[in-house]
N, C-alpha and C positions, 0 to 999 in steps of 0.2 A: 504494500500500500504506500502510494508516493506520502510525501511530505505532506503537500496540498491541501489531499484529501484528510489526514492527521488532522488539519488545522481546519480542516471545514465539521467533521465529527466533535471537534473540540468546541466549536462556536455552538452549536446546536445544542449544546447539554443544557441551556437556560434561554427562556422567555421573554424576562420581563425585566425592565428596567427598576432596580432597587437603589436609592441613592438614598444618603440623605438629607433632605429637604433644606436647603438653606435657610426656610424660613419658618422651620419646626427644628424641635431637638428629636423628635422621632424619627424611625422611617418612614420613607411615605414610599407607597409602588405605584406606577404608571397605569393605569387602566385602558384609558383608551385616547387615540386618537383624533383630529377630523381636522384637516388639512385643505384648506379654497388657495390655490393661486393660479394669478393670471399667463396666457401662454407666452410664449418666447417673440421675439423681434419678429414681424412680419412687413410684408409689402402695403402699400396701400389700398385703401380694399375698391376704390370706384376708377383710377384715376393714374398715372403715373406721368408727372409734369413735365417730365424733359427725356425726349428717345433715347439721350444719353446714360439716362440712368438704367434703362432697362436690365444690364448685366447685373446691377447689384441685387433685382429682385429676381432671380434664373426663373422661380417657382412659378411666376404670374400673381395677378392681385390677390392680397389675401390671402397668401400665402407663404410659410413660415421661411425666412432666411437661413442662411449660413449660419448667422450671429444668433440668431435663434434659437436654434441646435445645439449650438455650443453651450453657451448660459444653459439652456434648461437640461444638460446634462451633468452640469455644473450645479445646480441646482438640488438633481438627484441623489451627487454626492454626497452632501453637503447633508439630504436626509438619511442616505446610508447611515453616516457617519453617527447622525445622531437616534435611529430606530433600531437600524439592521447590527450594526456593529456593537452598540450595547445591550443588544439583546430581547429587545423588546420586539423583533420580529423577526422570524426564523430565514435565516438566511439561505434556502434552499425555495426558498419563496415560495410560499402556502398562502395557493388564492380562497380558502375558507377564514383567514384572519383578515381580509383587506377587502375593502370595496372602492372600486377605482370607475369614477363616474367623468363623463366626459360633457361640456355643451357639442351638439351634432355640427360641428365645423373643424376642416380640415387643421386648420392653425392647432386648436386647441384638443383635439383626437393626437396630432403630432406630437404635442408637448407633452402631452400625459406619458403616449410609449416611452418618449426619452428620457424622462426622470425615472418613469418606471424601468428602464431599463438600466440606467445608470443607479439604480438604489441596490441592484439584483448583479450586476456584472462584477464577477471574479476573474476576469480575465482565462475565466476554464471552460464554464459553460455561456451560454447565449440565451439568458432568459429575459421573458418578456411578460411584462403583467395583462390580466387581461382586462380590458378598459370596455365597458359599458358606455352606450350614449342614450340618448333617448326614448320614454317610453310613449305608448301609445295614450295620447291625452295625457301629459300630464304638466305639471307647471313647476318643476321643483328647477331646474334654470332656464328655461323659455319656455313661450307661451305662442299663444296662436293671437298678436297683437291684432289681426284684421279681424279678428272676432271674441275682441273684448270692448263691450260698449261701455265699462266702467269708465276704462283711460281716455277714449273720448269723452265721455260727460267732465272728465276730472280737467281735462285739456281746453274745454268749451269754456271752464269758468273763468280763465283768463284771456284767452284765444276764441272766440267765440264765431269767427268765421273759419275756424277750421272745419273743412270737408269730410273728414274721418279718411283720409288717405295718407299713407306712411309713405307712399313708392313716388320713386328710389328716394333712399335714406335721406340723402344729402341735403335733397330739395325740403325735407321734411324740417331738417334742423335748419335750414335757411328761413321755411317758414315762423319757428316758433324764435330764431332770433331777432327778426322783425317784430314780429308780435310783443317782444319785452323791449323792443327800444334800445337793442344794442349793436350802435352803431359804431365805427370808425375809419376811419381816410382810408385806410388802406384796403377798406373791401370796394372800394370805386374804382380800384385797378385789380382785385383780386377778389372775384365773389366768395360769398361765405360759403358757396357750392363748394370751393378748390381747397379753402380749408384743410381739409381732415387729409390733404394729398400730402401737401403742404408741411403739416403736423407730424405725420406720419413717417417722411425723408430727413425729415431734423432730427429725429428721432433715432433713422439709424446713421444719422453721422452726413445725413447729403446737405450740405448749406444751403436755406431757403432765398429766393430772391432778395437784394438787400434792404427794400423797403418793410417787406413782412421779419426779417433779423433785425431791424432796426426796434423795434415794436413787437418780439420775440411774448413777451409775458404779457405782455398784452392781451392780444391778440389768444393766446393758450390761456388766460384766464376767462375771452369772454368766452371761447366753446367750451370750456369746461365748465358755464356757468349754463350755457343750451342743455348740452347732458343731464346737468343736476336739475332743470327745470322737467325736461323729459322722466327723470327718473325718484323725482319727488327731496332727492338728498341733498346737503350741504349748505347752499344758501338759500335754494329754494325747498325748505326741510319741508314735508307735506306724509305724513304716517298714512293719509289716507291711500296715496299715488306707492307707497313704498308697497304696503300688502301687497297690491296687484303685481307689483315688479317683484319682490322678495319674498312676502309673506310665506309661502309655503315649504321655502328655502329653511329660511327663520325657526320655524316648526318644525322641521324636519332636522337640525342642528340641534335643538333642544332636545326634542325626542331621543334623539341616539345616546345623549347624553343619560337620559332619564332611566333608558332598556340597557346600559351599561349599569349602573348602579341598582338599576334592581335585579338584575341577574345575580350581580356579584354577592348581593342580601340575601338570595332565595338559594344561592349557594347552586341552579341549578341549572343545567348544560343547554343552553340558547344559541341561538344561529345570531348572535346582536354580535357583529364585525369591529375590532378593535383597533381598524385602522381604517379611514375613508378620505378619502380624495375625491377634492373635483376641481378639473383643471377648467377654467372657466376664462371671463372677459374682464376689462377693467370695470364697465360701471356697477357689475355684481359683488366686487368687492370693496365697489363704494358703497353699494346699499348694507351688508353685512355688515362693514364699520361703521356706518351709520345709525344700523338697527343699536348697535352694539353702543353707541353714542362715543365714539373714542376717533370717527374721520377727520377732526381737525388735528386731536394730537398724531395721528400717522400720517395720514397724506399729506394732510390739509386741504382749503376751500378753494384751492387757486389753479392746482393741476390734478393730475389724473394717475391713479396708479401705473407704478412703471411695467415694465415687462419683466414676466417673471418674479414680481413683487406676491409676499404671502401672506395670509393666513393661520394660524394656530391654536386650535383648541384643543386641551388637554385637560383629562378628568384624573385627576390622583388620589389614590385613598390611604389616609393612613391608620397605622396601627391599631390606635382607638376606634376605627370603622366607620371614621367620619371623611367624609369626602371634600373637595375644593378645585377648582375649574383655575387652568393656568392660561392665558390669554396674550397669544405674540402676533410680533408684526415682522415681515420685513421687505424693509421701502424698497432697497438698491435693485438693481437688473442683474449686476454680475453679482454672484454668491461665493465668498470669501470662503475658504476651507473649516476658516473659526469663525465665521458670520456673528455679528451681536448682533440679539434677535433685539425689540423693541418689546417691553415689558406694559402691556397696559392691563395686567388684571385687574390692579387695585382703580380703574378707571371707566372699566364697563358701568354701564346703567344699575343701577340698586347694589352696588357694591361700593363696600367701604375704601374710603382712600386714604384710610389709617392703615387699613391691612394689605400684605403686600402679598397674597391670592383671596380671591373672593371662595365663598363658600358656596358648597353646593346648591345650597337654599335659596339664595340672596343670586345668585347666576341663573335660575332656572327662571326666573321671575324677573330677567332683566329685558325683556325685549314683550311684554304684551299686547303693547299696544301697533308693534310691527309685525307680530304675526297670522296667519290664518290657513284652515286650515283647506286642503285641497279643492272644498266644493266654494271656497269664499275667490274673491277677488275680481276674476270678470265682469259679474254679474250685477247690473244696477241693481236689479232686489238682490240683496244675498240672499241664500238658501243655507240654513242649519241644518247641520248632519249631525249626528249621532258617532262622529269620530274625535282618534286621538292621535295624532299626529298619521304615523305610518301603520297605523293599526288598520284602517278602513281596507278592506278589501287586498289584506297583504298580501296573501298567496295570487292572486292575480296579478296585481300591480309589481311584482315582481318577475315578469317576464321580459326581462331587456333584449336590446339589441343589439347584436355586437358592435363595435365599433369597424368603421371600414369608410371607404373612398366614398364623397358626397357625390 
């Protein structure tokens, strides 16, 4: 038996991360995970401003880059390093511990294999996690926009000649930046159509024309403030616009949390997944940090999470068999080997900002008012169900599709 494999039989002999707790004199053990970040560098998704650049996006619009690939393997390391290699997931990668959920776009189907694969690569074998995308109906991170009359009605109450037509995108956030009055010089040489091309090449390193570089934050704060109006968060904060965008998400993050913890109580053997993922878009982890009331301190209200930027929830229990929720950020695009994460547990909603992790109690009760639950959000009348988070019609609604080419 080589060396190798010695050292791969050796890793396997434990599960779970046992540390202890910086901010207990106990131990505390790891329970579970849940993991949102956004995908790696991609191309512009409508548009691509100068012929000249086409070599740097090989892939076509909207789809993921070189720089892309890179970071979000870089990224997966960096979860290795802190899941797989201390233990807390077996490194032979056992897809019964992990649920790797994808939004149905190539970008973000890509990012997901590559972290997943970089969390899993020994450099011996070739493995790949298997990554879920969309189910049938359902809203946990998109929805069927052309057929939710809520977000029209929510959109009429400021914009009130808006049509109920989203297509194509562009023209949509052009409409509603009109709509709020936000103007400047530079879009009389450069429509708010061209925008998001624009934003997108600066992004991965192509210098914008010098008038829109002149006027750089500008400019990126006012589309970042269309977004936040589209999407109910940050300046334009609206709980009611978030449910529809988030809500189900929201409940569904909680949830996992909750069927971790009572498994772990009833002591008794549950299909509830100790590690999940979903590799998703930037404005969904604006709305999460939002729900979570902590987007000023991470992002902030000016720009847009970066690429590759994460997510962190973590349920720990300790000794005495009380539980507490660990809550991180991280901003950057490239993922450092030792990455510092951004600590805001003591900063979510109904948590103490004396204590430096919220409890279990005080986290499960921190977002009510942004969540709902499956049959809610579209619907100008809502309709009550007799559900609880993912409980409504489980064994169905768990019939995914696999991930694959749009």
């Amino acid at each position: 038996m080589g060396i190798s494999w010695l050292l791969l039989l050796f890793s396997t002999a434990h599960f779970y991360i046992e540390v202890d707790s910086k901010d207990s004199k106990e131990t505390a053990k790891l329970r579970s995970v849940q993991i949102l970040f956004r995908h790696g560098a991609r191309a512009p998704s409508e548009q691509i401003t100068d012929p000249n650049y086409h070599s740097s996006f090989p892939r076509g619009l909207g789809e993921m880059t070189d720089r892309g690939f890179e970071n979000s393997y870089k990224l997966g390391r960096y979860l290795k390093k802190r899941y797989v290699d201390k233990g807390f997931l077996d490194p032979i990668m056992k897809p019964k511990e992990m649920f790797w959920r994808s939004v149905n776009k190539n970008r973000c189907l890509s990012t997901a294999s590559t972290v997943g694969f970089a969390m899993f690569d020994d450099q011996i074998r070739h493995i790949h996690v298997p990554v879920v995308t969309e189910e049938i109906d359902e809203k946990l991170l998109s929805y069927n926009i052309d057929n939710c009359p809520r977000e029209v009605e929510l959109v009429r109450e400021r914009c009130p000649n808006f049509d109920g037509n989203y297509h194509p995108w562009p023209r949509y956030e052009a409409f509603i930046a009109n709509c709020l009055n936000y103007t400047h010089p530079v879009f009389a040489e450069y429509p708010f159509e061209t925008i998001e091309a624009y934003m997108n090449e600066y992004k991965n390193s192509i210098p914008p024309p010098p008038l829109i570089e002149k006027h750089i934050n500008e400019i990126m704060a006012i589309y970042v403030n269309v977004t936040q109006f589209i999407t109910g968060t940050g300046n334009h904060h609206d709980p009611r616009m978030m449910k529809v965008k988030f809500g189900f998400l929201m409940e569904t993050l909680l949830e996992n949390i909750r069927e971790m913890k009572e498994s772990r109580e009833s002591k008794e053997k549950t299909d509830v997944k100790k590690f999940t993922v979903y590799s998703t878009q930037d404005w969904i982890l604006m709305g999460v940090l939002d729900s979570l009331g902590v987007l000023n301190k991470t992002v902030g209200l000016e720009v847009y999470p970066e690429y590759n930027s994460m997510i962190i929830i973590e349920l720990w229990e300790e000794k005495s068999g009380k539980f507490y929720v660990k809550t991180y950020y991280k901003k950057e695009e490239i993922t450092a080997e030792n990455h510092e994460l951004i600590d805001v547990s003591n900063l979510v909603r109904n948590c103490e900002e004396s204590e430096p992790n919220c409890s279990y109690e005080k986290f499960i009760r921190c977002c009510d008012d942004y969540k709902s639950d499956e049959g809610e959000g579209c619907e100008v009348q809502k309709r009550k169900r007799n559900i609880r988070g993912l409980s409504i019609d489980k064994a169905e609604r768990k019939k995914p599709l696999f991930a694959g080419p749009e």
